[in-house]
N, C-alpha and C positions, 0 to 999 in steps of 0.2 A: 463520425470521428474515428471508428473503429470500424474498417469494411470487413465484408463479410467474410474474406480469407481469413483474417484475422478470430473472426470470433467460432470459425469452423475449427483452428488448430486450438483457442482454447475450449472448445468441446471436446474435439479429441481427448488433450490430457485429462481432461475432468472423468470419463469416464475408460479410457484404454488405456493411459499411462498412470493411475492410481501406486502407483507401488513408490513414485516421485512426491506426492503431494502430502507436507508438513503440515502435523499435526500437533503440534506445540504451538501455543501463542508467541506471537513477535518480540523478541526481548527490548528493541528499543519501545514496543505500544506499552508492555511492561513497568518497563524506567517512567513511562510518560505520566500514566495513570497513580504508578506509584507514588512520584513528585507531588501530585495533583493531590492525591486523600490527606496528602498532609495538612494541608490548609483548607480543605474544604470535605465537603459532604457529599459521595460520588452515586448514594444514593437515590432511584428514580430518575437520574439524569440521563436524555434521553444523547445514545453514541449511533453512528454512523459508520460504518465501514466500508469504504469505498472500493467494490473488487472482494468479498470479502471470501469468494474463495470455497475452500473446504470446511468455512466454518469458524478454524480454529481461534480468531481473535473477538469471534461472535461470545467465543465461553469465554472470555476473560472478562468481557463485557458485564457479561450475568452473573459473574461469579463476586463481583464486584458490585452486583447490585444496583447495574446501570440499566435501562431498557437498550435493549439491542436492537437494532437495525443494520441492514444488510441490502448493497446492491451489488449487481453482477449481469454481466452478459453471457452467461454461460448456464442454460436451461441445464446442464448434466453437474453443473458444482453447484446450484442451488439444491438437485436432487442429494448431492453430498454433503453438503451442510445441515441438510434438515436431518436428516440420519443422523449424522455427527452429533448436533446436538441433542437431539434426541434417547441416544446412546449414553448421556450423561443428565437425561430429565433436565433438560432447559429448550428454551423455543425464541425463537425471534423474527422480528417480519423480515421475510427479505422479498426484496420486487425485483425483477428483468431491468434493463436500462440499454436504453442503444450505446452506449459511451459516451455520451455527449450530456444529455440533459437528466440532470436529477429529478425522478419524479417525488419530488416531496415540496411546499409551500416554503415562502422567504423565515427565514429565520426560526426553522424547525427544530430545528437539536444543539444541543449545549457542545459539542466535541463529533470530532471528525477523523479518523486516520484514513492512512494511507498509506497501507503496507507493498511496496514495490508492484504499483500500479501507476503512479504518474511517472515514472521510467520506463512502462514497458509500451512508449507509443512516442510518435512526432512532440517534437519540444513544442512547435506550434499546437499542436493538440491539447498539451497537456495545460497551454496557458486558459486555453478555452474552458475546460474541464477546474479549475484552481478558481476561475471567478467563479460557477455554478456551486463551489464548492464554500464558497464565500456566502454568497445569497442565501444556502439554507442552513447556515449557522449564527445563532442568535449574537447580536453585540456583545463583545465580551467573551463569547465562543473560541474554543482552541481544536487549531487542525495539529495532527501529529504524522508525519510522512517519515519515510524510509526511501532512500535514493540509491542506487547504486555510483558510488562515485572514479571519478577518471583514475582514481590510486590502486581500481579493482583489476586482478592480473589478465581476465578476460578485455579491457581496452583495448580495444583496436582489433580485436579479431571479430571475424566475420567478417558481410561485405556491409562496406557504408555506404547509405543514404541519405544521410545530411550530417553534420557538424558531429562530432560526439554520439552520433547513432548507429547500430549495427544490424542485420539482422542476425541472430544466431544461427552458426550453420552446425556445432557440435554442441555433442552434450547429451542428458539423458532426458533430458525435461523443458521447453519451452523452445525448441528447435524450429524456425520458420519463422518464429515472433521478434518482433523490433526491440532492442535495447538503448535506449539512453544513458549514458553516464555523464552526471553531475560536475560542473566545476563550480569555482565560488559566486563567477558572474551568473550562470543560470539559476544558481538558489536565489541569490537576491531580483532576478525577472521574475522567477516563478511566485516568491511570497511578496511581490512589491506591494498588495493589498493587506497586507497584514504588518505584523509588527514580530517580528523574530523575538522570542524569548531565546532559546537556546539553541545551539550547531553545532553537532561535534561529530566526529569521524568514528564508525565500529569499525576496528576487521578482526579479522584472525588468519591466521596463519598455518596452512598445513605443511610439514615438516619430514625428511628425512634424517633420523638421527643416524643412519648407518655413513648415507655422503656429508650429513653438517651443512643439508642446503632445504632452502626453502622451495617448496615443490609448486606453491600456490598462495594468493592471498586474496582473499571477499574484504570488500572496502564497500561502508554504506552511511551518506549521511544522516543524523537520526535532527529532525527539524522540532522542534516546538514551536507556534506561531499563532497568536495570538488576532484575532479580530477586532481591530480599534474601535471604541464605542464610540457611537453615534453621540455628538451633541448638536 
């Protein structure tokens, strides 16, 4: 799912462009969880983070009192995550993964994110990766994603590869990697196995106040979505 051009530039960043990689948890994974303790018990429940990167929403996991888990195709951001956590006394499994197949058993973990990882490959990919994504989450299980969506000012640049996809040619961080941006018809392909609890739009906006214009704007859809129980 993920060829090997691909998983050499994110090795690169993982280890030569560190000074790019976000160390704060995800604020929509945040919102999500936070929703979630209200009505329930987030303790012991085992979380998944798909792509998980530098770590950083591994500790949210743990700090929350959830078991963490962790997968990645990136052998130099796993070596960054276990540091990372480490650096704060918490630990979590995390495994290798080709992109494609979850190595964990059907219906292993109660909650799933997916912090701008099913946007950074082919839509066809990512439909692939969204069922695997489905099978090891228990009945009743909720995935949490982050999209970049079509309202973000980066749209259309770079050069396109298929519908809504780019490869990034600028920038300080993910340069050479495919971007997807979200409309409303792809969120409802991508979660058609699930049942959409929640949809809504983050951005922000950065700003010149000396011209009174907007210089830039990050648009991301933040999904809640729910795995219909089996009867």
């Amino acid at each position: 799912m993920i060829n090997s051009e691909y998983k050499e530039l994110w090795e690169y960043h993982y280890s030569e462009n560190l000074k790019y990689v976000r160390w704060w948890p995800d604020s929509i994974a945040i919102k999500f969880f936070g929703r979630l303790s209200k009505n329930m018990n987030l303790s012991g429940k085992k979380a998944l983070d798909i792509g998980c990167g530098g770590g950083k929403d591994l500790l949210l996991f743990c700090e929350m009192g959830m078991k963490a888990y962790g997968i990645e195709i990136s052998e130099a951001a796993i070596k960054v995550a276990c540091n990372y956590l480490k650096h704060w006394n918490e630990s979590s499994e995390i495994k290798l993964y080709n992109g494609k197949d979850i190595p964990y058993p059907n219906e292993y973990f109660d909650f799933a994110i997916s912090m701008g990882v099913l946007d950074h490959m082919l839509f066809s990919h990512a439909l692939k990766l969204i069922k695997e994504i489905h099978r090891v989450l228990k009945s009743g299980g909720y995935i949490c994603a982050s999209l970049h969506s079509i309202y973000d000012s980066n749209y259309g640049k770079g050069r396109q590869i298929e519908k809504n996809t780019y490869i990034i040619e600028k920038g300080d961080f993910e340069v050479g990697l495919p971007q997807h941006y979200y409309d409303e018809t792809d969120i409802l392909k991508l979660f058609e196995l699930f049942k959409i609890e929640q949809a809504y739009i983050e951005e922000e906006k950065m700003y010149n106040l000396e011209s009174k214009s907007a210089l830039s704007q990050s648009s991301f859809w933040g999904i809640y979505a729910k795995k219909v129980i089996k009867k």
